[in-house]
N, C-alpha and C positions, 0 to 999 in steps of 0.2 A: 287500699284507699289511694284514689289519686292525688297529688298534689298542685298541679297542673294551672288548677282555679281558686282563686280568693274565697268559694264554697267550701273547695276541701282542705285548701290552709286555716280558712276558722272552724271548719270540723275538728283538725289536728289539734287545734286550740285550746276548741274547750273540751275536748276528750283529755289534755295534759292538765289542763289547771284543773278539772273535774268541774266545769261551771255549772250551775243549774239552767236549764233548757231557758229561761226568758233571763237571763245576764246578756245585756247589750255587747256584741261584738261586731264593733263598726271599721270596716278599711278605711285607711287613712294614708295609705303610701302601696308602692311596690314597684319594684325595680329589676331590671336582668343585673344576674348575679352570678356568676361562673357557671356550673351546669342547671341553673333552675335562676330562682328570684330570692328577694328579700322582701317579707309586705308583710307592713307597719297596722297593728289592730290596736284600737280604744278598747278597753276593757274597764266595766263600771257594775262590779258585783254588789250584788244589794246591801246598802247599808256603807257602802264604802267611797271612796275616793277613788277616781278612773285611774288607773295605768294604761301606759305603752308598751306593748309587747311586739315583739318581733318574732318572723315564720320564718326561716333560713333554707333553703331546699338546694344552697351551691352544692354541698358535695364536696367544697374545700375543707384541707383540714388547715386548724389553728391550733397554736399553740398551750393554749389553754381555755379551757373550757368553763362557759361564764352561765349557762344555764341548765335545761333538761337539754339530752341527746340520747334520739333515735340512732341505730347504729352503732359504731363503733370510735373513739376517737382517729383512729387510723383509720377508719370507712365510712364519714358518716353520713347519712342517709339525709336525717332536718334535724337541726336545732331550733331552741327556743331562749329566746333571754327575755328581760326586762329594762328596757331604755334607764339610764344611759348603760347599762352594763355591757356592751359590745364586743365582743372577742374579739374582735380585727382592730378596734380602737383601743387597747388596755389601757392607756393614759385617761381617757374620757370621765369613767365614772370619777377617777382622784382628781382629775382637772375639775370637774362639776359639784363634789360634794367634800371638797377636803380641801388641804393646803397645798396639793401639787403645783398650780397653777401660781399662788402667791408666793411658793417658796422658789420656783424659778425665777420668777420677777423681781425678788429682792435679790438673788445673785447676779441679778441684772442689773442692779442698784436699783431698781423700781417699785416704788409702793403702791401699794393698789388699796383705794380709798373707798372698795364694793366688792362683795363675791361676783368671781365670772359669772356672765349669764350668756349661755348657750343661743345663740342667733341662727347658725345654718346648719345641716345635720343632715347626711347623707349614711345612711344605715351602711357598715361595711367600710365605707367609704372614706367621708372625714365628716368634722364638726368644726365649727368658726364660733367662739367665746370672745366677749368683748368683756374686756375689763376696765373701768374708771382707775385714770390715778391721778395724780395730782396737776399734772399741764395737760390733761385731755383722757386720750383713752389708747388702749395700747387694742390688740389681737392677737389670739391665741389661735391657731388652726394642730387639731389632734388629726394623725395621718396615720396607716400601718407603719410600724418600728421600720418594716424590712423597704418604704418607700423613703424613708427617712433621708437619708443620703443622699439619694437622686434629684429629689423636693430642695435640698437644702445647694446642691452644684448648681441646676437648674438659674436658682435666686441669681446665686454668684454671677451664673454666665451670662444671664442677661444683661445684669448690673453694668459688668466690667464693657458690654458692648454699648453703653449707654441706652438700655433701654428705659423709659424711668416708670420705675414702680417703689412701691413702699419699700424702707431701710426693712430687713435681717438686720432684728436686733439680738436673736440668740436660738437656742433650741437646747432638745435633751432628749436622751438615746431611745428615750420611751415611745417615742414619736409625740413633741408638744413643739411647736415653732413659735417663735414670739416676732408679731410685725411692728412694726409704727404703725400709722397713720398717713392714709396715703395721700400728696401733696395737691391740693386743689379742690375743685369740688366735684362731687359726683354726678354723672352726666345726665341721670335722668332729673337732676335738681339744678340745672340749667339751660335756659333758654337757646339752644342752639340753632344752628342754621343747617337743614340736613346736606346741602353742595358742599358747604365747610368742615361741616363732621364727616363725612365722607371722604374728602382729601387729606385730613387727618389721618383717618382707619389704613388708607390708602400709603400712605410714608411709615404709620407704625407695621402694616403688614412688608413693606419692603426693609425696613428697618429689621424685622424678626427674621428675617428666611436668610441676613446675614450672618446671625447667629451658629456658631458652629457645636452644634450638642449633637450627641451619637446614640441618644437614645431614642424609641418610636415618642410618639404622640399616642395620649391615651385618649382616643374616639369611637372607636365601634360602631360606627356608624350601620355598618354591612348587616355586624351579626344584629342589630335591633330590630333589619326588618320583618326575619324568622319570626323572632318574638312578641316581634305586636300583630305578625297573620296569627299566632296560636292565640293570642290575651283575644281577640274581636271575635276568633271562630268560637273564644271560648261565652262570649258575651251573650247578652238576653236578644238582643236586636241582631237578627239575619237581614235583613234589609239593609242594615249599616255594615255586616260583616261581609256581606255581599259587592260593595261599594267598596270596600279595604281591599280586598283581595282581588278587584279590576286594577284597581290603586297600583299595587305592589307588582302586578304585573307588567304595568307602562314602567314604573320606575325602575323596572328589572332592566327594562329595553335599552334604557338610554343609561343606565348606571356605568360609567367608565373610572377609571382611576386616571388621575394628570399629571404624568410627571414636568420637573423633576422634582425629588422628596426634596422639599426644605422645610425649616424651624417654623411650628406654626402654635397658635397659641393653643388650640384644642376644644375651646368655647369661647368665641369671642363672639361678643357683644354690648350694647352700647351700657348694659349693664356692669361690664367690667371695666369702663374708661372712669378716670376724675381728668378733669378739663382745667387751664389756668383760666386767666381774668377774658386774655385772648381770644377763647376759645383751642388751642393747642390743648393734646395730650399730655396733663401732665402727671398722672400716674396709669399704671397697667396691675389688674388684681388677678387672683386666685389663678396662678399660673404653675398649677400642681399638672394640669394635663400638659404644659407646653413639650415640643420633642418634634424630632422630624417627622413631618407625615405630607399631608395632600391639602394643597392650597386652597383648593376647594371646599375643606370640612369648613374654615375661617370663614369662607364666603355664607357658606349655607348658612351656618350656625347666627350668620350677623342677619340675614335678609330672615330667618325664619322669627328669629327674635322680637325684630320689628316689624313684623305680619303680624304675630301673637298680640303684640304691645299696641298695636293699632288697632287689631278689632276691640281690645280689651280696654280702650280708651274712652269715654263717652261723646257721644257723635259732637257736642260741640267742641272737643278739644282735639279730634282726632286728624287734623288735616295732616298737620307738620309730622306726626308719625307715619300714614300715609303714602307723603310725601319723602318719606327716608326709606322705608321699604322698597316704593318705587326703583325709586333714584339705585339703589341698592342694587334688587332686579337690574337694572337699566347699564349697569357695570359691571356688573361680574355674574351675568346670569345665562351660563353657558348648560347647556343641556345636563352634563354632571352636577351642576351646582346645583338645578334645580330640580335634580334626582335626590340630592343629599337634604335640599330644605322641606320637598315632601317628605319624606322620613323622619324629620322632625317633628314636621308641623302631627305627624300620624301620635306621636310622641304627646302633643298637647289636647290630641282627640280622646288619646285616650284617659287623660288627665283629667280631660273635662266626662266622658264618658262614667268614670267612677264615682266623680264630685255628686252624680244625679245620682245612683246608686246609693252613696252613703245618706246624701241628704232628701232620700224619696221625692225628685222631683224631676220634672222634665221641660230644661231650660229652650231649647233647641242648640244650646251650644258647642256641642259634640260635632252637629251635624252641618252648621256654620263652619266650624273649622276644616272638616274634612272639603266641603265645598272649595274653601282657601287651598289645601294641598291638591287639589286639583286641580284648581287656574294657576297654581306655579308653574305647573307642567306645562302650561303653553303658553310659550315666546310671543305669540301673537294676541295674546288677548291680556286683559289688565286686572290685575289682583285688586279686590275690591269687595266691601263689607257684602256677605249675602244679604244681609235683613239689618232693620234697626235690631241695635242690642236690645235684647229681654230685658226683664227686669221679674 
Protein backbone atom coordinates (compact mmCIF):
# COMPACT_ATOMS: atom_id res chain seq x y z
CA UNK A 1 0.00 0.00 0.00
CA UNK A 2 1.33 3.35 -0.81
CA UNK A 3 1.25 6.12 1.54
CA UNK A 4 2.19 8.79 -0.67
CA UNK A 5 -1.62 10.22 -0.88
CA UNK A 6 -4.38 11.41 1.62
CA UNK A 7 -6.30 8.19 -0.43
CA UNK A 8 -3.84 5.76 1.02
CA UNK A 9 -3.19 7.55 4.44
CA UNK A 10 -7.18 7.36 5.06
CA UNK A 11 -7.05 3.75 3.62
CA UNK A 12 -4.27 3.10 6.48
CA UNK A 13 -6.89 4.70 8.72
CA UNK A 14 -9.51 2.97 8.55
CA UNK A 15 -7.94 -0.35 8.00
CA UNK A 16 -6.24 0.60 11.84
CA UNK A 17 -9.31 1.83 13.57
CA UNK A 18 -11.29 -1.14 11.64
CA UNK A 19 -14.00 1.73 10.48
CA UNK A 20 -17.07 0.74 8.76
CA UNK A 21 -16.86 1.48 4.95
CA UNK A 22 -19.40 4.91 5.28
CA UNK A 23 -17.59 6.39 8.67
CA UNK A 24 -16.66 9.87 7.56
CA UNK A 25 -12.97 10.41 7.03
CA UNK A 26 -12.42 13.90 6.15
CA UNK A 27 -8.47 15.61 5.57
CA UNK A 28 -8.18 18.39 7.45
CA UNK A 29 -4.22 19.03 7.68
CA UNK A 30 -1.03 17.73 6.13
CA UNK A 31 2.41 18.66 6.26
CA UNK A 32 6.20 17.54 5.21
CA UNK A 33 7.51 15.78 7.89
CA UNK A 34 10.97 14.12 7.80
CA UNK A 35 10.91 11.28 5.24
CA UNK A 36 7.07 11.52 4.29
CA UNK A 37 4.07 13.84 5.99
CA UNK A 38 2.00 14.25 8.87
CA UNK A 39 -2.04 14.56 7.79
CA UNK A 40 -4.59 15.41 10.17
CA UNK A 41 -8.21 13.23 9.53
CA UNK A 42 -11.74 14.02 11.19
CA UNK A 43 -13.07 10.83 12.07
CA UNK A 44 -17.01 10.63 13.08
CA UNK A 45 -18.12 6.79 13.66
CA UNK A 46 -21.71 6.37 13.86
CA UNK A 47 -23.22 7.18 16.96
CA UNK A 48 -20.21 9.07 18.18
CA UNK A 49 -18.41 12.25 18.79
CA UNK A 50 -15.55 13.12 15.77
CA UNK A 51 -11.93 12.79 16.78
CA UNK A 52 -8.65 13.86 15.25
CA UNK A 53 -6.50 11.50 14.30
CA UNK A 54 -3.12 11.84 12.84
CA UNK A 55 -1.23 9.60 9.74
CA UNK A 56 2.69 9.84 10.63
CA UNK A 57 4.68 8.51 7.42
CA UNK A 58 8.33 10.56 8.79
CA UNK A 59 10.18 7.42 9.62
CA UNK A 60 11.40 9.36 12.74
CA UNK A 61 11.91 7.63 15.74
CA UNK A 62 10.41 9.05 19.17
CA UNK A 63 10.90 8.24 22.25
CA UNK A 64 7.90 6.96 23.27
CA UNK A 65 5.22 5.65 21.64
CA UNK A 66 1.68 7.37 21.84
CA UNK A 67 -0.46 5.20 19.42
CA UNK A 68 -0.69 2.24 16.93
CA UNK A 69 2.81 1.49 14.87
CA UNK A 70 3.51 -0.08 11.75
CA UNK A 71 7.10 -1.04 11.99
CA UNK A 72 9.28 -1.15 14.49
CA UNK A 73 10.10 1.35 17.24
CA UNK A 74 13.67 1.48 16.08
CA UNK A 75 12.32 1.36 12.22
CA UNK A 76 9.15 2.74 11.84
CA UNK A 77 7.41 2.72 8.98
CA UNK A 78 3.75 5.08 10.03
CA UNK A 79 2.26 5.76 13.13
CA UNK A 80 -1.08 6.63 14.20
CA UNK A 81 -2.19 8.64 17.47
CA UNK A 82 -5.17 10.68 18.45
CA UNK A 83 -4.86 14.50 18.94
CA UNK A 84 -3.78 15.81 21.45
CA UNK A 85 -1.61 12.76 22.23
CA UNK A 86 1.45 13.63 19.98
CA UNK A 87 4.86 11.81 20.43
CA UNK A 88 6.99 14.62 19.51
CA UNK A 89 4.89 16.90 21.79
CA UNK A 90 4.66 14.68 25.21
CA UNK A 91 3.93 17.84 27.44
CA UNK A 92 0.62 18.60 25.01
CA UNK A 93 -1.91 15.95 26.07
CA UNK A 94 -0.97 17.01 30.19
CA UNK A 95 -0.72 20.68 29.26
CA UNK A 96 -4.54 20.03 27.52
CA UNK A 97 -6.28 17.86 29.73
CA UNK A 98 -4.73 17.91 33.32
CA UNK A 99 -2.71 20.08 35.76
CA UNK A 100 0.65 20.30 33.81
CA UNK A 101 0.07 23.64 32.51
CA UNK A 102 -1.44 25.22 35.98
CA UNK A 103 0.93 23.60 38.00
CA UNK A 104 3.89 25.42 36.18
CA UNK A 105 2.10 28.51 36.37
CA UNK A 106 1.64 28.50 39.93
CA UNK A 107 5.48 27.81 40.46
CA UNK A 108 5.60 30.75 38.43
CA UNK A 109 3.47 32.47 41.02
CA UNK A 110 0.58 32.57 38.38
CA UNK A 111 -2.99 31.61 38.84
CA UNK A 112 -4.79 30.60 36.07
CA UNK A 113 -8.50 31.56 36.42
CA UNK A 114 -9.63 28.92 32.98
CA UNK A 115 -8.13 25.57 31.67
CA UNK A 116 -5.72 26.15 28.74
CA UNK A 117 -7.40 26.23 25.67
CA UNK A 118 -5.30 24.98 22.71
CA UNK A 119 -5.17 28.00 19.83
CA UNK A 120 -2.37 26.90 17.33
CA UNK A 121 -1.14 23.32 16.72
CA UNK A 122 1.19 22.17 14.44
CA UNK A 123 1.20 18.20 14.50
CA UNK A 124 4.92 17.17 15.36
CA UNK A 125 5.72 20.39 15.65
CA UNK A 126 4.44 22.63 18.59
CA UNK A 127 1.00 24.03 20.02
CA UNK A 128 0.25 27.62 21.44
CA UNK A 129 -2.33 27.45 24.78
CA UNK A 130 -3.73 30.50 26.04
CA UNK A 131 -4.52 30.63 29.57
CA UNK A 132 -6.59 33.42 31.51
CA UNK A 133 -5.34 34.49 34.74
CA UNK A 134 -5.96 37.10 36.86
CA UNK A 135 -4.27 40.56 35.04
CA UNK A 136 -4.85 39.11 31.54
CA UNK A 137 -3.75 36.06 29.92
CA UNK A 138 -0.47 34.37 29.89
CA UNK A 139 0.97 31.63 26.74
CA UNK A 140 2.00 28.40 26.76
CA UNK A 141 3.88 27.13 23.66
CA UNK A 142 4.59 22.85 23.83
CA UNK A 143 7.86 22.34 21.66
CA UNK A 144 9.90 18.84 21.26
CA UNK A 145 11.95 18.45 24.90
CA UNK A 146 15.12 18.02 22.63
CA UNK A 147 14.25 21.70 20.94
CA UNK A 148 13.78 22.92 24.27
CA UNK A 149 17.14 24.58 24.91
CA UNK A 150 17.73 26.13 21.68
CA UNK A 151 13.87 27.88 21.85
CA UNK A 152 14.54 28.99 25.25
CA UNK A 153 18.77 30.81 24.24
CA UNK A 154 17.27 31.83 21.13
CA UNK A 155 14.43 34.06 23.53
CA UNK A 156 17.38 35.14 25.72
CA UNK A 157 19.50 36.32 22.79
CA UNK A 158 17.23 38.22 21.16
CA UNK A 159 16.25 39.82 24.33
CA UNK A 160 19.53 40.88 25.57
CA UNK A 161 20.12 42.49 21.93
CA UNK A 162 17.09 44.39 22.31
CA UNK A 163 14.92 42.92 20.28
CA UNK A 164 11.39 43.48 21.74
CA UNK A 165 9.18 40.56 22.04
CA UNK A 166 7.19 38.94 24.86
CA UNK A 167 8.97 38.42 28.49
CA UNK A 168 10.22 34.48 29.11
CA UNK A 169 8.51 34.09 31.98
CA UNK A 170 9.67 30.27 32.75
CA UNK A 171 9.67 26.74 31.09
CA UNK A 172 10.07 23.07 32.09
CA UNK A 173 12.31 20.27 30.78
CA UNK A 174 9.25 18.62 29.16
CA UNK A 175 9.12 21.06 26.56
CA UNK A 176 6.22 23.68 28.04
CA UNK A 177 7.41 27.65 27.73
CA UNK A 178 5.55 30.16 29.50
CA UNK A 179 5.32 33.83 27.62
CA UNK A 180 3.60 37.04 28.72
CA UNK A 181 1.68 39.01 26.66
CA UNK A 182 3.17 40.70 23.94
CA UNK A 183 3.42 44.61 24.34
CA UNK A 184 1.15 46.59 22.03
CA UNK A 185 -1.29 45.61 19.66
CA UNK A 186 -1.44 43.23 17.16
CA UNK A 187 -0.78 44.27 13.52
CA UNK A 188 -3.46 43.01 11.79
CA UNK A 189 -5.85 44.87 14.43
CA UNK A 190 -4.33 48.22 13.47
CA UNK A 191 -4.77 50.55 11.20
CA UNK A 192 -1.36 50.85 9.54
CA UNK A 193 0.22 52.58 6.88
CA UNK A 194 2.08 49.99 4.56
CA UNK A 195 5.39 52.85 3.59
CA UNK A 196 5.45 52.92 7.56
CA UNK A 197 5.06 49.35 8.27
CA UNK A 198 7.53 48.62 5.91
CA UNK A 199 10.30 50.74 7.33
CA UNK A 200 9.56 49.25 10.49
CA UNK A 201 9.89 45.44 9.04
CA UNK A 202 13.04 47.07 7.44
CA UNK A 203 15.08 48.39 11.02
CA UNK A 204 13.53 44.97 12.83
CA UNK A 205 15.09 42.91 9.86
CA UNK A 206 18.57 45.05 10.25
CA UNK A 207 18.19 44.85 13.90
CA UNK A 208 17.91 40.64 13.80
CA UNK A 209 20.87 39.83 11.21
CA UNK A 210 22.85 41.65 14.22
CA UNK A 211 22.06 39.13 16.46
CA UNK A 212 24.82 36.67 16.85
CA UNK A 213 23.17 33.00 17.27
CA UNK A 214 25.13 29.90 15.83
CA UNK A 215 22.46 27.87 15.03
CA UNK A 216 20.56 27.46 11.30
CA UNK A 217 17.17 28.89 10.74
CA UNK A 218 14.33 26.39 10.61
CA UNK A 219 12.93 27.10 6.83
CA UNK A 220 12.94 24.50 4.29
CA UNK A 221 12.00 26.22 1.98
CA UNK A 222 14.00 24.12 -0.96
CA UNK A 223 13.08 20.69 0.29
CA UNK A 224 8.89 21.95 -0.03
CA UNK A 225 9.24 22.35 -3.50
CA UNK A 226 9.92 18.32 -4.06
CA UNK A 227 6.96 17.89 -1.94
CA UNK A 228 4.22 19.93 -3.44
CA UNK A 229 5.52 18.55 -7.27
CA UNK A 230 4.65 14.96 -5.64
CA UNK A 231 1.19 16.39 -3.34
CA UNK A 232 -0.31 18.14 -7.30
CA UNK A 233 1.01 15.08 -9.35
CA UNK A 234 -0.72 13.23 -6.75
CA UNK A 235 -4.01 15.40 -7.18
CA UNK A 236 -7.54 14.94 -9.10
CA UNK A 237 -6.78 18.00 -11.48
CA UNK A 238 -3.82 17.50 -14.33
CA UNK A 239 -4.39 20.64 -15.72
CA UNK A 240 -3.55 22.21 -12.36
CA UNK A 241 -0.71 19.64 -11.84
CA UNK A 242 0.42 20.48 -15.19
CA UNK A 243 0.66 24.44 -14.29
CA UNK A 244 2.66 23.43 -10.87
CA UNK A 245 5.28 21.56 -12.49
CA UNK A 246 5.92 24.61 -15.31
CA UNK A 247 5.80 26.46 -11.86
CA UNK A 248 8.49 24.60 -10.23
CA UNK A 249 10.48 24.71 -13.11
CA UNK A 250 10.95 28.73 -13.60
CA UNK A 251 11.42 28.81 -10.06
CA UNK A 252 14.19 26.19 -10.18
CA UNK A 253 15.85 28.75 -12.69
CA UNK A 254 16.05 31.57 -10.82
CA UNK A 255 16.21 29.79 -7.26
CA UNK A 256 19.80 31.15 -5.80
CA UNK A 257 20.91 31.38 -2.21
CA UNK A 258 22.18 35.24 -0.82
CA UNK A 259 24.72 35.39 1.12
CA UNK A 260 25.73 36.43 3.77
CA UNK A 261 24.00 33.96 6.48
CA UNK A 262 22.73 36.35 9.12
CA UNK A 263 20.02 35.92 12.05
CA UNK A 264 16.63 35.80 10.43
CA UNK A 265 13.42 35.24 11.86
CA UNK A 266 12.27 32.29 9.75
CA UNK A 267 8.48 33.31 9.27
CA UNK A 268 8.00 36.64 9.30
CA UNK A 269 5.17 38.29 8.75
CA UNK A 270 2.97 41.16 9.46
CA UNK A 271 1.04 38.39 11.42
CA UNK A 272 3.85 38.09 13.91
CA UNK A 273 4.55 42.01 14.58
CA UNK A 274 2.33 43.94 17.77
CA UNK A 275 2.74 47.65 16.88
CA UNK A 276 2.86 50.67 19.77
CA UNK A 277 0.34 53.75 19.86
CA UNK A 278 3.15 54.94 16.93
CA UNK A 279 3.02 52.64 14.85
CA UNK A 280 6.76 51.05 15.91
CA UNK A 281 7.26 47.46 16.50
CA UNK A 282 6.79 46.79 19.54
CA UNK A 283 6.80 43.13 20.06
CA UNK A 284 8.15 40.15 17.75
CA UNK A 285 6.26 36.56 18.25
CA UNK A 286 6.67 32.89 17.64
CA UNK A 287 10.55 33.10 17.09
CA UNK A 288 11.02 29.15 17.51
CA UNK A 289 12.31 29.28 13.68
CA UNK A 290 14.67 32.41 14.30
CA UNK A 291 18.66 31.18 13.58
CA UNK A 292 21.00 32.15 10.93
CA UNK A 293 19.90 31.47 7.35
CA UNK A 294 19.15 33.52 4.09
CA UNK A 295 17.68 37.10 4.22
CA UNK A 296 15.68 36.19 1.67
CA UNK A 297 13.44 33.48 3.34
CA UNK A 298 12.22 36.94 5.76
CA UNK A 299 11.50 38.59 2.45
CA UNK A 300 9.48 36.01 0.72
CA UNK A 301 7.71 34.77 3.64
CA UNK A 302 6.55 38.68 4.38
CA UNK A 303 5.51 39.56 0.61
CA UNK A 304 3.79 35.94 0.19
CA UNK A 305 2.00 36.68 3.40
CA UNK A 306 0.52 39.67 2.19
CA UNK A 307 -0.38 38.36 -1.38
CA UNK A 308 -2.26 35.56 0.54
CA UNK A 309 -3.81 38.30 3.04
CA UNK A 310 -4.89 40.49 0.22
CA UNK A 311 -6.57 38.21 -2.18
CA UNK A 312 -8.21 36.90 1.04
CA UNK A 313 -9.50 40.32 1.96
CA UNK A 314 -12.98 41.21 0.52
CA UNK A 315 -12.55 43.65 -2.45
CA UNK A 316 -13.80 46.52 -0.52
CA UNK A 317 -11.07 46.40 2.13
CA UNK A 318 -8.53 45.04 0.11
CA UNK A 319 -6.58 48.19 -1.10
CA UNK A 320 -4.04 48.88 1.82
CA UNK A 321 -3.19 45.07 1.85
CA UNK A 322 -2.49 45.31 -1.81
CA UNK A 323 -0.75 48.13 -1.40
CA UNK A 324 1.72 46.44 1.19
CA UNK A 325 2.27 43.46 -0.86
CA UNK A 326 3.15 45.68 -3.58
CA UNK A 327 5.34 47.95 -1.67
CA UNK A 328 6.85 44.79 -0.38
CA UNK A 329 7.64 43.29 -4.03
CA UNK A 330 8.79 46.84 -4.84
CA UNK A 331 11.75 46.37 -2.03
CA UNK A 332 13.03 43.44 -1.64
CA UNK A 333 11.87 41.65 -4.72
CA UNK A 334 15.02 40.29 -6.18
CA UNK A 335 14.61 37.33 -8.54
CA UNK A 336 15.50 34.80 -5.24
CA UNK A 337 12.86 36.34 -3.28
CA UNK A 338 10.46 35.83 -5.69
CA UNK A 339 11.55 32.28 -6.27
CA UNK A 340 11.00 31.66 -2.42
CA UNK A 341 7.38 33.59 -2.25
CA UNK A 342 6.29 31.33 -5.30
CA UNK A 343 7.05 28.39 -3.14
CA UNK A 344 4.95 29.71 -0.76
CA UNK A 345 2.29 30.98 -2.25
CA UNK A 346 2.35 27.00 -4.01
CA UNK A 347 2.01 26.17 -0.20
CA UNK A 348 -1.52 28.21 0.04
CA UNK A 349 -2.51 26.54 -3.44
CA UNK A 350 -2.36 23.64 -2.02
CA UNK A 351 -4.15 24.58 1.19
CA UNK A 352 -6.76 25.86 -0.75
CA UNK A 353 -6.68 22.92 -3.24
CA UNK A 354 -7.75 20.38 -0.22
CA UNK A 355 -10.17 22.93 1.60
CA UNK A 356 -12.43 21.97 -2.17
CA UNK A 357 -11.66 18.33 -1.46
CA UNK A 358 -12.79 18.14 2.03
CA UNK A 359 -15.60 20.56 1.54
CA UNK A 360 -16.95 19.01 -2.08
CA UNK A 361 -16.81 22.14 -3.75
CA UNK A 362 -15.17 24.20 -6.44
CA UNK A 363 -14.29 27.66 -5.41
CA UNK A 364 -11.82 28.74 -8.13
CA UNK A 365 -9.52 29.44 -5.34
CA UNK A 366 -6.65 27.08 -5.81
CA UNK A 367 -6.45 28.32 -9.25
CA UNK A 368 -6.48 32.16 -8.16
CA UNK A 369 -3.72 31.50 -6.25
CA UNK A 370 -1.58 29.72 -8.33
CA UNK A 371 -2.26 32.53 -10.98
CA UNK A 372 -0.68 34.94 -8.07
CA UNK A 373 2.58 32.65 -7.70
CA UNK A 374 3.00 33.21 -11.25
CA UNK A 375 2.84 37.05 -11.61
CA UNK A 376 5.48 37.03 -8.58
CA UNK A 377 7.68 35.65 -10.98
CA UNK A 378 7.79 38.58 -13.02
CA UNK A 379 9.50 41.73 -12.13
CA UNK A 380 7.74 43.38 -14.77
CA UNK A 381 4.26 42.95 -14.41
CA UNK A 382 2.00 43.66 -11.20
CA UNK A 383 0.51 41.18 -8.76
CA UNK A 384 -3.04 41.50 -8.73
CA UNK A 385 -6.41 39.75 -7.70
CA UNK A 386 -7.23 37.32 -10.85
CA UNK A 387 -11.19 37.37 -10.40
CA UNK A 388 -13.43 38.92 -7.94
CA UNK A 389 -13.34 36.77 -4.81
CA UNK A 390 -16.06 33.66 -5.00
CA UNK A 391 -18.19 33.34 -2.52
Amino acid sequence: MTLSTSAGEAELLRDALELAADTPVVLISREPFGAGSITGFEVTPAGSASMTYFVDTSRRVVIEETGMLLGSPAAPECRIWVHPADPYLPALAPAAFSQAAETLLARLGITAIAPPRIVGYRAGRRAVLRVDVEDGARWIKVVPPSRLDRIVGTHRSLADAGIPMADLVGWSSDGLIVLDQARGTPAPDVVWQPPALLDAVDRLREALATVPLDHAARVGLADRRDWYAARFRDGADPVRAARVARLLDRIARVWRDVDPRVTVHGDLHFGQLFLDDEGAISGLIDVDTTGRGDPADDAAAFIAHAVASAYLTPEDRDERVWELAHGALARWGSDPVRARVATLLLGQVLGAQERDRREDRQDGAPDDLLTLAEEVLDPSGKVRRPVALRT
